[in-house]
N, C-alpha and C positions, 0 to 999 in steps of 0.2 A: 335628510338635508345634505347636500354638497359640500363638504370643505373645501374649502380656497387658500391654498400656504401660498403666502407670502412670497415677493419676489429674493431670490435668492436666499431664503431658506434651506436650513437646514430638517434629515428626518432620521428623528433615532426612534429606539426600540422602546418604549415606557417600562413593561411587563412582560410582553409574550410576541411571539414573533407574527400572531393575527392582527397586531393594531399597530399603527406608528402616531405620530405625534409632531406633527409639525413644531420646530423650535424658529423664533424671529430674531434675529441678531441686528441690533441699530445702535446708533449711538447718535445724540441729538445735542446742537449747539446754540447757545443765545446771541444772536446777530442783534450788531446795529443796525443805524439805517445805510451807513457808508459800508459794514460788511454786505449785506445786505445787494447793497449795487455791484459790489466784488463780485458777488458769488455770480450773480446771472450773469455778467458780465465774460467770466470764465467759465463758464459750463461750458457753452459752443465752442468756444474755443481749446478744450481739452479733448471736446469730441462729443458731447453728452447732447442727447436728444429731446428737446422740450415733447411732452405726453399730452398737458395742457394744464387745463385751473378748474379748480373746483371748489364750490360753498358748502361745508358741512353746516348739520346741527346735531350735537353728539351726545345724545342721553344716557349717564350712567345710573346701573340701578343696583337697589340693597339688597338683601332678602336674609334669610336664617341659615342658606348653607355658601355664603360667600365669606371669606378670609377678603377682608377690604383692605387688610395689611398687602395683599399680595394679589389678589383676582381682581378681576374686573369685567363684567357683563356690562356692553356697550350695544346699542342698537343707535347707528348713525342713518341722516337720511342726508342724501345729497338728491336733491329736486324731487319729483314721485318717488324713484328707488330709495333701498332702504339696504345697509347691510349688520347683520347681527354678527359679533362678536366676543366670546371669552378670551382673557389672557391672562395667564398665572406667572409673575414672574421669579427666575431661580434668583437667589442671591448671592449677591457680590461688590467688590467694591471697585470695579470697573467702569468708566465710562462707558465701555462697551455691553449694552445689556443683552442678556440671552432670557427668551421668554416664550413659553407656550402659549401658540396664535391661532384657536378654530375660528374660521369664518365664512359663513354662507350667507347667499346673497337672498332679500329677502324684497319679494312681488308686492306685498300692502304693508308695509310699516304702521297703518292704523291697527290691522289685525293682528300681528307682532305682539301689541303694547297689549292689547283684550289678552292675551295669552301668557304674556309675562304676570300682566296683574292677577291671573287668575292662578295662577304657580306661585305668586303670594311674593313678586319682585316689585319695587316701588322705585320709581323715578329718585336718584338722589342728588346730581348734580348734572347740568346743562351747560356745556360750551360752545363758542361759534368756533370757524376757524376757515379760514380762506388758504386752498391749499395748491400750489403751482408743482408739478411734477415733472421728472426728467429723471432720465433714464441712460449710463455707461455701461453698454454691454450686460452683464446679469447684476451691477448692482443700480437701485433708486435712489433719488435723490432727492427730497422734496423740502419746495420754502413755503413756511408756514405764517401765516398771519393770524391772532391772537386780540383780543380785546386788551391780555397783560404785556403784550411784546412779541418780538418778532423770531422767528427761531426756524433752524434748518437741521433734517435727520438726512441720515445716509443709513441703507439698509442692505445688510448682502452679508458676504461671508466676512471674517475678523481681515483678512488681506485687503479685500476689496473695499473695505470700508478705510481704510490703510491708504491707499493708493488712491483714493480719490481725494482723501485728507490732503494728502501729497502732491498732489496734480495742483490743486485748487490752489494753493499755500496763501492761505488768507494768514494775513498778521494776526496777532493777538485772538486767535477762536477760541472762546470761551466752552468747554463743555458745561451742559446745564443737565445735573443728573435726578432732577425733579420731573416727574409726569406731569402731565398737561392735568389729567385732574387734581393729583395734589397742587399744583397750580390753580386750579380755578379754588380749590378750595380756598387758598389761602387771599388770591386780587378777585374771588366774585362775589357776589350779593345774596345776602337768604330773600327768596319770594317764596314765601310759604310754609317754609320748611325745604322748600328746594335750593341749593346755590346755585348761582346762575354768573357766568359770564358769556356778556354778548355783545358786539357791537352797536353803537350808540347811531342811532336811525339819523 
């Protein structure tokens, strides 16, 4: 499989000098709906590139060798594609998080799932998320939309995510240093035994 690191990614050494390790450095904020208009509002105007929009559905799964404290096996599909991902994150008490990010982009997302379940991984929670991307030179930018609320990550090196904080100078930006799944855990619904947040048809 291909790994895909992240835009403006970092790569350090894990163990030995045959392997590196993609590290993702983001830090993520709770927008209103008036931050919100801020924000797109000045991105163009800083200089930042709209990339475009995208509908995920983003299934996280269990299994026996996942620390759920800390890992996360995601297989997202946006339309046909499908991209599978792990990420272990380091700790800290940072809004700025650093996190190992493999990710490969994956041709049948049905076959994916046959393969996860048969390695004994079980679907455990399902979020939607409607997601607009833009792009400042090597860091991203993206506004995110949520079933529990609206929220914006910036991703790139500790500077660069710095300098666009800066640029932007929205009043009052809330960091929000909860994950999107510990989020759906806590505003989504059990069907099944699964939690589920989605937007409402």
């Amino acid at each position: 499989m291909r790994s895909v690191p992240p835009r403006g990614s970092g790569w350090v050494l894990p163990c030995c000098e045959c392997c590196v390790m993609p590290i993702e450095i983001e830090k993520k904020y709770r927008l209103t709906k008036k931050q919100r208009e801020d924000v797109l509002q000045r991105l163009p105007e800083i200089g930042a590139k709209r990339q475009g929009e995208e509908f995920e559905v983003n299934t996280l799964y269990a299994g026996e060798t996942l620390d759920v404290a800390r890992s996360v096996l995601r297989l997202r599909r946006i339309g046909k594609r499908g991209i599978l991902t792990y990420k272990e994150r380091f700790p800290t008490r940072s809004g700025i998080k650093h996190q190992r990010e493999d990710e490969t982009i994956v041709d049948d997302p049905e076959a994916m799932e046959l393969i996860l379940d048969a390695l004994g991984f079980t679907p455990a929670l399902v979020y939607e998320k409607r997601r607009e991307t833009w792009a400042l030179g090597k860091t991203e930018i993206v506004i995110d939309e949520l079933p529990f609320g609206l929220f914006m990550e910036i991703e790139g090196t500790e500077q660069g995510i710095r300098d666009v904080e800066s640029k932007l100078a929205i009043k009052r930006l809330r960091t929000e240093m909860a994950t999107y799944p510990q989020l759906t855990l806590k505003h989504g619904t059990d069907i099944g035994g699964v939690t589920e947040a989605r937007f409402k048809e």
